[in-house]
C-alpha positions as CSV (number, residue, x, y, z in Angstrom):
1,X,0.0,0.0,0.0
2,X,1.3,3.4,-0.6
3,X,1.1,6.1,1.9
4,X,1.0,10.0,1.0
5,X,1.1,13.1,3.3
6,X,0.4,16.4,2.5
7,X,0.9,19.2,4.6
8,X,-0.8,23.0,3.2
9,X,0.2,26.2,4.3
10,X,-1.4,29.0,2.2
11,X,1.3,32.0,2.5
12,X,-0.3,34.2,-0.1
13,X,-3.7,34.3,-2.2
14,X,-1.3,36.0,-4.8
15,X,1.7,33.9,-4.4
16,X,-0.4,30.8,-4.2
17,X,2.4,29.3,-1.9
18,X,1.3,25.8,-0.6
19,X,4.2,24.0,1.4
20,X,4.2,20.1,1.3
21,X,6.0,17.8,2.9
22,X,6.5,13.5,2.9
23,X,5.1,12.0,6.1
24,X,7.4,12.7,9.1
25,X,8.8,15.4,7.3
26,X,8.9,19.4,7.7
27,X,9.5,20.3,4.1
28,X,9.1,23.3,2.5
29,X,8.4,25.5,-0.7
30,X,12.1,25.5,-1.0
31,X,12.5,21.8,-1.0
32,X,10.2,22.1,-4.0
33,X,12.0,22.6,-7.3
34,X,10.7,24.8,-9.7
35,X,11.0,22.9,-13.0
36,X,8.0,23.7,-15.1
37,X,6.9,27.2,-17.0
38,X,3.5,27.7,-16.3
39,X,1.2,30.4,-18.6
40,X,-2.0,32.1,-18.1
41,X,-4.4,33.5,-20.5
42,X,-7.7,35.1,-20.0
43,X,-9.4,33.7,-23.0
44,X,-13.0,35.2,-22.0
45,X,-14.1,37.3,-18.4
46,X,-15.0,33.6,-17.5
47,X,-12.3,31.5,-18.9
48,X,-8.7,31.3,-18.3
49,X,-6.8,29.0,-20.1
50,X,-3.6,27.4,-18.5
51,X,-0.5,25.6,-20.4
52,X,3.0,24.6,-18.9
53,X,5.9,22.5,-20.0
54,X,5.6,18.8,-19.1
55,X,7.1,17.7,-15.9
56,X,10.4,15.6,-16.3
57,X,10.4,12.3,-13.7
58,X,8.0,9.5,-12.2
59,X,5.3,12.3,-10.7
60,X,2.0,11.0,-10.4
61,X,-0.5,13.4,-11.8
62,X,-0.2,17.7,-11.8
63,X,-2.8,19.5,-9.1
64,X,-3.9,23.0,-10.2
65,X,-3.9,26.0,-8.0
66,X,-5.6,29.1,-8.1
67,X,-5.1,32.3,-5.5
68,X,-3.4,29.3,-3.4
69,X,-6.2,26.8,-3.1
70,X,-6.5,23.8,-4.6
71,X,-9.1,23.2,-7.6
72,X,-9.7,19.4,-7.2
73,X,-8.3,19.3,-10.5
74,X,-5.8,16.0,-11.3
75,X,-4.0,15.7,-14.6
76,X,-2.1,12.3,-15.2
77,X,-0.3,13.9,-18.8
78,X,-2.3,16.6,-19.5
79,X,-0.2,20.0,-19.7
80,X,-3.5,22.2,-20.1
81,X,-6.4,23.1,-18.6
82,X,-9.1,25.3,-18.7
83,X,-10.5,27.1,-15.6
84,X,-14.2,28.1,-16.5
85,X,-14.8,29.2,-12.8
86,X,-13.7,32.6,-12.8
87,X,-15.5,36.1,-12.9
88,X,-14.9,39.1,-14.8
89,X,-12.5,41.7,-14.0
90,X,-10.4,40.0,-11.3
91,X,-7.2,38.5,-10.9
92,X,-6.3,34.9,-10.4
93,X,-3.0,33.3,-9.4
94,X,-2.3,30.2,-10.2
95,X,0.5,27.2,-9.8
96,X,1.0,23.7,-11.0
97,X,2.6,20.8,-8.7
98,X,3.7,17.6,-9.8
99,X,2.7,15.2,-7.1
100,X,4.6,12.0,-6.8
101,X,4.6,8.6,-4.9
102,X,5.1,10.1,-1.1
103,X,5.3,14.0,-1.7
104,X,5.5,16.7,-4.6
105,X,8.0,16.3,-6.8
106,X,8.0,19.9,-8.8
107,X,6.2,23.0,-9.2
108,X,5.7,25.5,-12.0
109,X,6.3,29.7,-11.7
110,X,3.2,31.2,-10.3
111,X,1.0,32.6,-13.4
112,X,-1.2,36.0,-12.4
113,X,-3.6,37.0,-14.8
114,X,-6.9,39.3,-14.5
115,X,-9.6,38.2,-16.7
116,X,-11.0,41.8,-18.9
117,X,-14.1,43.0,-17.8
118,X,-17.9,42.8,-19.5
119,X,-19.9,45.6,-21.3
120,X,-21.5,48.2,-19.5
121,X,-25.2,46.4,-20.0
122,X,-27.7,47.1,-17.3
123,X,-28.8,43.8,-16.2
124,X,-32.1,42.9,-13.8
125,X,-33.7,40.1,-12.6
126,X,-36.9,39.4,-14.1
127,X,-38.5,36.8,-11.8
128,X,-37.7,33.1,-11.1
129,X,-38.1,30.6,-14.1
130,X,-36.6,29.6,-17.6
131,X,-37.8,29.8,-20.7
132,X,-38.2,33.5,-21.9
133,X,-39.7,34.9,-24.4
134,X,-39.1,38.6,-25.3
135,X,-41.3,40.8,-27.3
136,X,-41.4,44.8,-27.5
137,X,-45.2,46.3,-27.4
138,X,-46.5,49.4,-29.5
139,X,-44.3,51.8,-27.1
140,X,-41.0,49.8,-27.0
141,X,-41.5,48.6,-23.6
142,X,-40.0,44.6,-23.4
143,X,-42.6,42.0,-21.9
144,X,-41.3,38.6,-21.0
145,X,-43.1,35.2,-20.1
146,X,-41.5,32.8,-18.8
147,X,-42.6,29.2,-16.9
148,X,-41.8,28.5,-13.4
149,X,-42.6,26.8,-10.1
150,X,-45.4,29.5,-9.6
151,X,-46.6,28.8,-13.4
152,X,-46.6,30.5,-16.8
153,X,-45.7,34.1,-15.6
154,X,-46.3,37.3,-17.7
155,X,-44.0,40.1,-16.8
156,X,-43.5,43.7,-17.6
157,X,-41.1,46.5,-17.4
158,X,-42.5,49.9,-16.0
159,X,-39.2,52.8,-15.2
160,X,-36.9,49.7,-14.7
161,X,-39.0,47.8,-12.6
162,X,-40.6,44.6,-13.8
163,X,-43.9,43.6,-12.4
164,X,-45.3,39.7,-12.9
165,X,-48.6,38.3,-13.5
166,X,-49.3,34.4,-12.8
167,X,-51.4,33.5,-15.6
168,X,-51.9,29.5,-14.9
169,X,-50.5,28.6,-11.4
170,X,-51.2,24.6,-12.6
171,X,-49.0,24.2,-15.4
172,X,-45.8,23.2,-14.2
173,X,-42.5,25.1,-15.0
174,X,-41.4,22.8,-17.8
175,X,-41.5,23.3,-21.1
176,X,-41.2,26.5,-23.6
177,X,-43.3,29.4,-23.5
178,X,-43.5,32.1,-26.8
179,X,-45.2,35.6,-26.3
180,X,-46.9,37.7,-29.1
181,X,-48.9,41.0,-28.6
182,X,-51.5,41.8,-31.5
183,X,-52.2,45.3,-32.6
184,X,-54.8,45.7,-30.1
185,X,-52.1,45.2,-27.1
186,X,-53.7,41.8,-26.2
187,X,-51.0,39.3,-25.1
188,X,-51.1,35.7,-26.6
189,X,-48.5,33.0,-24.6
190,X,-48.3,29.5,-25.7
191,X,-47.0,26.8,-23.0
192,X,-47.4,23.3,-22.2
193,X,-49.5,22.0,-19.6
194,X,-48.0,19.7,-17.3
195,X,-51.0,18.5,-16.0
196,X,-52.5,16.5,-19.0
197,X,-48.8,16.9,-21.3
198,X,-50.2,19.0,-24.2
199,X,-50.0,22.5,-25.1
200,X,-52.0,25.1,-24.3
201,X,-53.0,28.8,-25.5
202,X,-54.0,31.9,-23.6
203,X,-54.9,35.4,-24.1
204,X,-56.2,38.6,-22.2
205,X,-57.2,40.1,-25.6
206,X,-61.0,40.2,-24.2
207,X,-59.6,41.4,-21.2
208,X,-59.5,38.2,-18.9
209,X,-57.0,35.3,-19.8
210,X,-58.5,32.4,-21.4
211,X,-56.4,29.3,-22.0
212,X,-57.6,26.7,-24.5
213,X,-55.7,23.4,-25.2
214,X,-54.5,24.0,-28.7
215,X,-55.5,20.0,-29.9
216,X,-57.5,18.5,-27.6
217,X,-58.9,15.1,-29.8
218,X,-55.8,13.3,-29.3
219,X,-54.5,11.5,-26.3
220,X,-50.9,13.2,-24.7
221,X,-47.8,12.9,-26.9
222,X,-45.6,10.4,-26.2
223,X,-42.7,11.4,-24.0
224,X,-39.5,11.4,-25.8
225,X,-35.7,12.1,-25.1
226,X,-35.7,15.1,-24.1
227,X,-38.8,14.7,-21.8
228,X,-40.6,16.6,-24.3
229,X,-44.3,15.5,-25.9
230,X,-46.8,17.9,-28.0
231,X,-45.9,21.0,-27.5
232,X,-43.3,21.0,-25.5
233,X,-40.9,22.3,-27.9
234,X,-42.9,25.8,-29.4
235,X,-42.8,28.7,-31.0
236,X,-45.4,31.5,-31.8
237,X,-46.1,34.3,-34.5
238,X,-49.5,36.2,-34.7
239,X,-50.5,36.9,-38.2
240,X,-52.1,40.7,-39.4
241,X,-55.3,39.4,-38.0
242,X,-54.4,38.4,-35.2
243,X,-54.4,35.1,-35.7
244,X,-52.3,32.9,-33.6
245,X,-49.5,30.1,-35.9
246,X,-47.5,27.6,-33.9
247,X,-44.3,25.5,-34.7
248,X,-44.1,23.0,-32.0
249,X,-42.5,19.3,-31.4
250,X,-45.5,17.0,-32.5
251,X,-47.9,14.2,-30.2
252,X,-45.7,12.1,-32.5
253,X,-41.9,12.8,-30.5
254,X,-40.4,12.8,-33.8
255,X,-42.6,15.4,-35.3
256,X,-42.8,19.1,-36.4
257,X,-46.6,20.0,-35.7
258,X,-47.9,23.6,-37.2
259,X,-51.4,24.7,-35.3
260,X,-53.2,27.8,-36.3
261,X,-56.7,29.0,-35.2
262,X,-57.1,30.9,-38.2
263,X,-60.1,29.3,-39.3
264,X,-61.8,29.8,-35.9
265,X,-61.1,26.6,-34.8
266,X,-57.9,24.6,-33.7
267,X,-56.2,23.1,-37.1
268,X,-52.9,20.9,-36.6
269,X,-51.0,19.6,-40.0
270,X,-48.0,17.4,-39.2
271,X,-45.0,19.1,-41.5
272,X,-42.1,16.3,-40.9
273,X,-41.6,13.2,-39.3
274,X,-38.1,12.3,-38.4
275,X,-36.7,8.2,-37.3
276,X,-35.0,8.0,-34.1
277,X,-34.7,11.8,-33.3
278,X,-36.6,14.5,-31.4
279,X,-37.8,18.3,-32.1
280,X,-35.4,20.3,-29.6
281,X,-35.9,23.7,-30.6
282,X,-38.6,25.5,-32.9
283,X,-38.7,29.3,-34.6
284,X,-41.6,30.8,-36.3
285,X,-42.0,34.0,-38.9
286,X,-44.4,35.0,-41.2
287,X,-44.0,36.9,-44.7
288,X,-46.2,40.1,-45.5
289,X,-48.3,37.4,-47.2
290,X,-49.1,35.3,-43.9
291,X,-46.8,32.7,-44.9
292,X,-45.1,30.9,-42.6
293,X,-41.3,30.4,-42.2
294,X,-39.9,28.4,-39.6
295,X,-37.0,26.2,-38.1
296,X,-36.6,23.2,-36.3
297,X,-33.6,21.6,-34.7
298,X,-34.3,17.8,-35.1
299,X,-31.7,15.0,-33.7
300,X,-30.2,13.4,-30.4
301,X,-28.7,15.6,-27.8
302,X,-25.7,17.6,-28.7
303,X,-26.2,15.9,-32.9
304,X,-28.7,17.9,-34.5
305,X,-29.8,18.6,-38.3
306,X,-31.5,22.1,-38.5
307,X,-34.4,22.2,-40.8
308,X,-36.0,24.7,-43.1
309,X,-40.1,24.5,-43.0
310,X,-42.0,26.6,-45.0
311,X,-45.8,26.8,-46.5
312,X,-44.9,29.5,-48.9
313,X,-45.3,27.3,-52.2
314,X,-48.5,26.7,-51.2
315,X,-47.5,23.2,-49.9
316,X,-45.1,22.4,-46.7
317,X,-41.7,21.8,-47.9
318,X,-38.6,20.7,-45.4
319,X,-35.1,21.5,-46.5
320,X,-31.9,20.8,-44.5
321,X,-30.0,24.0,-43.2
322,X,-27.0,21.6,-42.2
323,X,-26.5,18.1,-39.8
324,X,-24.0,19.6,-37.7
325,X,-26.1,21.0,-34.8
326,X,-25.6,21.4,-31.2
327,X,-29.4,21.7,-31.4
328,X,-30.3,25.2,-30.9
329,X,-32.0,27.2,-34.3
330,X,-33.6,30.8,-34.5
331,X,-34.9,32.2,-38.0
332,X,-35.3,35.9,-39.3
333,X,-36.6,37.3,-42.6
334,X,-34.7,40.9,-43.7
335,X,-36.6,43.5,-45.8
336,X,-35.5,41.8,-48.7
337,X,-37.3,38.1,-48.1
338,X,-33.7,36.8,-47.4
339,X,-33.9,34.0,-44.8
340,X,-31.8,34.3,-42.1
341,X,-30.5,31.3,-39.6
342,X,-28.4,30.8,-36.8
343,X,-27.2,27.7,-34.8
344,X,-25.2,26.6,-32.6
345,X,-22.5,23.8,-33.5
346,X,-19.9,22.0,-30.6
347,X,-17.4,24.8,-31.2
348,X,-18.9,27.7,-32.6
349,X,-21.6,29.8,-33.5
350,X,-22.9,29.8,-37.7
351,X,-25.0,32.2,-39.7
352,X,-26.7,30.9,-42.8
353,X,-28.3,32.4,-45.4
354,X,-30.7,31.1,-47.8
355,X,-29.9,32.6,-51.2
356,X,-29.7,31.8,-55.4
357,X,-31.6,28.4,-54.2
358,X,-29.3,26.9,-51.8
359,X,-27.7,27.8,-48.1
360,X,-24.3,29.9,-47.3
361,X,-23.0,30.2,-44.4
362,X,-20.2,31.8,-42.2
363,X,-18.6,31.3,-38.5
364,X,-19.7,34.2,-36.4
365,X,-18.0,33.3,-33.4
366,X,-15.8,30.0,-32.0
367,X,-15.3,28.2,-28.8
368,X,-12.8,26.2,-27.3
369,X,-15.5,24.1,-25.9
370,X,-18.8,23.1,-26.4
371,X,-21.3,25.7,-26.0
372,X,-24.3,26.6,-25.8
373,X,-27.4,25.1,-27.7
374,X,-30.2,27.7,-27.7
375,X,-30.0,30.7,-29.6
376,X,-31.9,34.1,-30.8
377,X,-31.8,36.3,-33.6
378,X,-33.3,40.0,-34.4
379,X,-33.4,41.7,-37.5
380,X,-33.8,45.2,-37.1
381,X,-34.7,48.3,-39.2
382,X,-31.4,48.5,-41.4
383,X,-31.2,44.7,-42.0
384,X,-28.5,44.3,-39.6
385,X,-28.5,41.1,-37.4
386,X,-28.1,40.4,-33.6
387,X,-27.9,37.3,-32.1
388,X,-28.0,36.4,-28.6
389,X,-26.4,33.0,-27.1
390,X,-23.9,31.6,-24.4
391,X,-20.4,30.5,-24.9
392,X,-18.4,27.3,-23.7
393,X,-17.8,29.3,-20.2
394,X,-21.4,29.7,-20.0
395,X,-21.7,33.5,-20.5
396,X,-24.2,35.6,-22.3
397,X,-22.6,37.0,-25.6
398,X,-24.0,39.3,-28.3
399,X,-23.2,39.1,-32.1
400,X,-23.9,41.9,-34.9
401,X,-22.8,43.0,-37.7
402,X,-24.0,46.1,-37.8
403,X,-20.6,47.7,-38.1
404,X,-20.6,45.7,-41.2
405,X,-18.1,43.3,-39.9
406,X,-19.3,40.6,-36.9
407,X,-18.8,42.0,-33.4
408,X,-18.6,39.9,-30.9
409,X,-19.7,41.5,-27.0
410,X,-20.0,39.7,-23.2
411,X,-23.0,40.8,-21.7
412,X,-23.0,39.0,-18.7
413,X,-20.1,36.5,-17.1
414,X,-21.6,36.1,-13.4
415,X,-21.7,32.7,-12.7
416,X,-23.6,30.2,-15.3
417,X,-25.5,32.4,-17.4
418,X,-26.7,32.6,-21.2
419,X,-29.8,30.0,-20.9
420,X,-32.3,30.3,-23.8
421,X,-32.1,33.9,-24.8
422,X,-34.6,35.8,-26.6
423,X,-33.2,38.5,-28.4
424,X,-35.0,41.9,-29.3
425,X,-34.1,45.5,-30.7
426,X,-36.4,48.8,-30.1
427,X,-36.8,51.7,-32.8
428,X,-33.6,53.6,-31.0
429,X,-31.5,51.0,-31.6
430,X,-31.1,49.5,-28.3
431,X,-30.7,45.7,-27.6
432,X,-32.4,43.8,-25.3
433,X,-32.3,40.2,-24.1
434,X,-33.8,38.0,-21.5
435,X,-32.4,34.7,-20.4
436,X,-31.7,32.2,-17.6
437,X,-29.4,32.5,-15.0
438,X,-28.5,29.0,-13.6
439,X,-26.1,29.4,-11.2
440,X,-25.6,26.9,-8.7
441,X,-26.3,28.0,-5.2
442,X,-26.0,24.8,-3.0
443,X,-24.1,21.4,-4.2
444,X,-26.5,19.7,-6.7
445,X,-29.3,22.9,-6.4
446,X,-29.5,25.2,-9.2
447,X,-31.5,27.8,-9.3
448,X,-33.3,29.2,-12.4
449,X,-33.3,32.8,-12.6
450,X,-35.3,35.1,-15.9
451,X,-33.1,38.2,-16.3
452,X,-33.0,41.1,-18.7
453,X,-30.2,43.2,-19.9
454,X,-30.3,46.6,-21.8
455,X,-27.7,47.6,-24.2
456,X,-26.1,51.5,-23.1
């Protein structure tokens, strides 16, 4: 059996001096030799990437450091590591020790670094829950719903103050919600119901909220792989009527489903049925024609194909934006009837364009790890694009183009943030986005938070 002692002594956060010794022993930092070159790099304000030569003898495994504490981190020949624990603005100190059979056998130089700071956003907190949806009313004013323990919540923003309104306390805080106002000011919220697994509508446009199961002559969807059955997975658009259209994972798991009440009553036409795959994220537009335009994200977790749906021929056509998905898909129309979509891939972040009959595309943005799957895209007056979504260190970043090259912006960096975003711009020019905190407040307790933040 093999015996190891370590003795700590933490001499400076800066300095990250930890003295260890063999059992017995009183050894010290000096005992220590210094035989590897350590670098730091802030990559992002929540990444900091580490590299250092590779330790030269029978060592064991390398133990990181930071500001003199250890990070439970154990490296058997790895000479790099990524530490996606840090906040914005501050600086971290950090060291490398090569632990062998009875005590440490080398150390590196001690590498300071101070990660660079996030735009001046304003950011609030909205309300507790996950899945936002954003929209702008007549005035500019942002209105968000969002599904939580409480229920589907409707909340809105009065002088920087938001204000919530429960409008079903019964149907669970899973699934996705989508927010429309018509011309009238009435709000329209699609969710799905918990309590009998299908999706619902509801609306205050008479006034009082009325909520309506959206198909009600078939039994619950089948639960699938992401947990999801009809409805689950949805996205909504009104039409110049007022009207409501839906894109939404089908009662069939391996469905797209598109419901409109158009007619008066509930219609539902199954668009595409995929084998062995699930809907995991849906987007709706319509033309100036009524129209409809939409995207779905179809595959296993993290392996998605993004799809093209559209009615615009007069009959549903599917065509294939690309199979290399991280399953996250938002879809914009410009002035010019060009169809704008972005998605999320395991290292980066793609724009595609749907133009002379087939799909271009171009990188917006790359990770060093896998990142985030939900996205959201605005179009605003001049055509430019902004794109909301979180990075492999799980912050919120913003993307445009407005400058007429892509600009890349953190918006937020505090703890595990980026979740779902819905992405909106007012008449002034100013972005705004809502999304989901889920920082982790206890061990294996995370807590879902909505929040907004503002461009300056």
């Amino acid at each position: 059996m093999r015996i190891r002692c370590i003795h700590w002594r933490v001499v400076s956060a800066c300095t990250a001096v930890a003295l260890l010794a063999a059992c017995g022993g009183s050894g010290t930092e000096d005992g220590v030799p210094e035989n590897m070159t350590l670098t730091a790099q802030a990559v992002t304000p929540g990444e900091v990437q580490l590299t250092w030569t590779p330790y030269i003898g029978d060592g064991d495994y390398y133990e990181v450091y930071r500001d003199g504490v250890g990070l439970n981190v154990y490296l058997e020949t790895q000479t790099s590591y990524a530490d996606r624990e840090v906040q914005p603005d501050t600086e971290y100190c950090y060291k490398i020790y090569r632990t062998g059979y009875l005590a440490t056998d080398g150390m590196s130089n001690t590498a300071c670094v101070t990660t660079p700071g996030i735009a001046g956003w304003t950011i609030q907190t909205v309300g507790q829950g996950a899945s936002p949806s954003l929209v702008l009313d007549a005035s500019g004013q942002p209105l968000v719903s969002y599904a939580g323990s409480a229920g589907v919540t409707l909340a809105t923003s009065a002088e920087g103050a938001w204000q919530s309104s429960v409008v079903d306390d019964g149907s669970g805080g899973a699934g996705d919600t989508g927010l429309a106002q018509d011309r009238n000011g009435g709000n329209h919220i699609v969710y799905w119901d918990s309590r009998d697994l299908r999706m619902r509508v509801t609306s205050d446009a008479t006034g009082v909220w009325i909520s309506e199961l959206v198909d009600s002559s078939v039994t619950p969807g089948l639960i699938g792989l992401t947990g999801n059955s009809g409805g689950y997975i949805n996205a909504m658009a009104l039409d110049s009527g007022g009207s409501t259209r839906l894109l939404s994972s089908g009662n069939e798991v391996s469905s797209i489903t598109y419901s409109t009440n158009q007619g008066g009553a509930w219609e539902n036409t199954r668009v595409a049925t995929f084998i062995n795959a699930n809907i995991y994220d849906t987007d709706i537009q319509l033309d100036n024609s009524g129209a409809v335009h939409g995207v779905a994200a179809v595959g296993i977790p993290q392996d998605c194909s993004v799809y093209y749906v559209t009615n615009s021929g007069g009959q549903w056509s599917s065509l294939p934006v690309t199979s290399d998905s991280n399953c996250g898909a938002a879809l914009a129309r410009d002035s010019a009837g060009t169809i704008h979509v972005v998605y999320s891939r395991s290292n980066a972040l793609t724009h595609a364009w749907y133009s002379g009959g087939v799909w271009q595309s171009e990188t917006v943005d790359t990770f060093s790890a896998l990142g985030g799957d939900r996205v959201a895209l605005a179009v605003d007056d001049l055509d430019h694009l902004h794109i909301a979504y979180r990075d492999q260190s799980f912050d919120l970043k913003y993307a445009t183009n407005a400058s007429g090259a892509w600009e890349r912006i953190f918006v937020d960096s505090v703890g595990s943030v980026g979740f779902s975003p819905s992405i909106a711009v007012n008449a002034q020019g100013r972005v705004m986005i809502a999304y989901v905190d889920e920082t982790t407040i206890y061990i294996d307790q995370v807590r879902q938070t909505v929040k907004f933040a503002i461009s300056p």
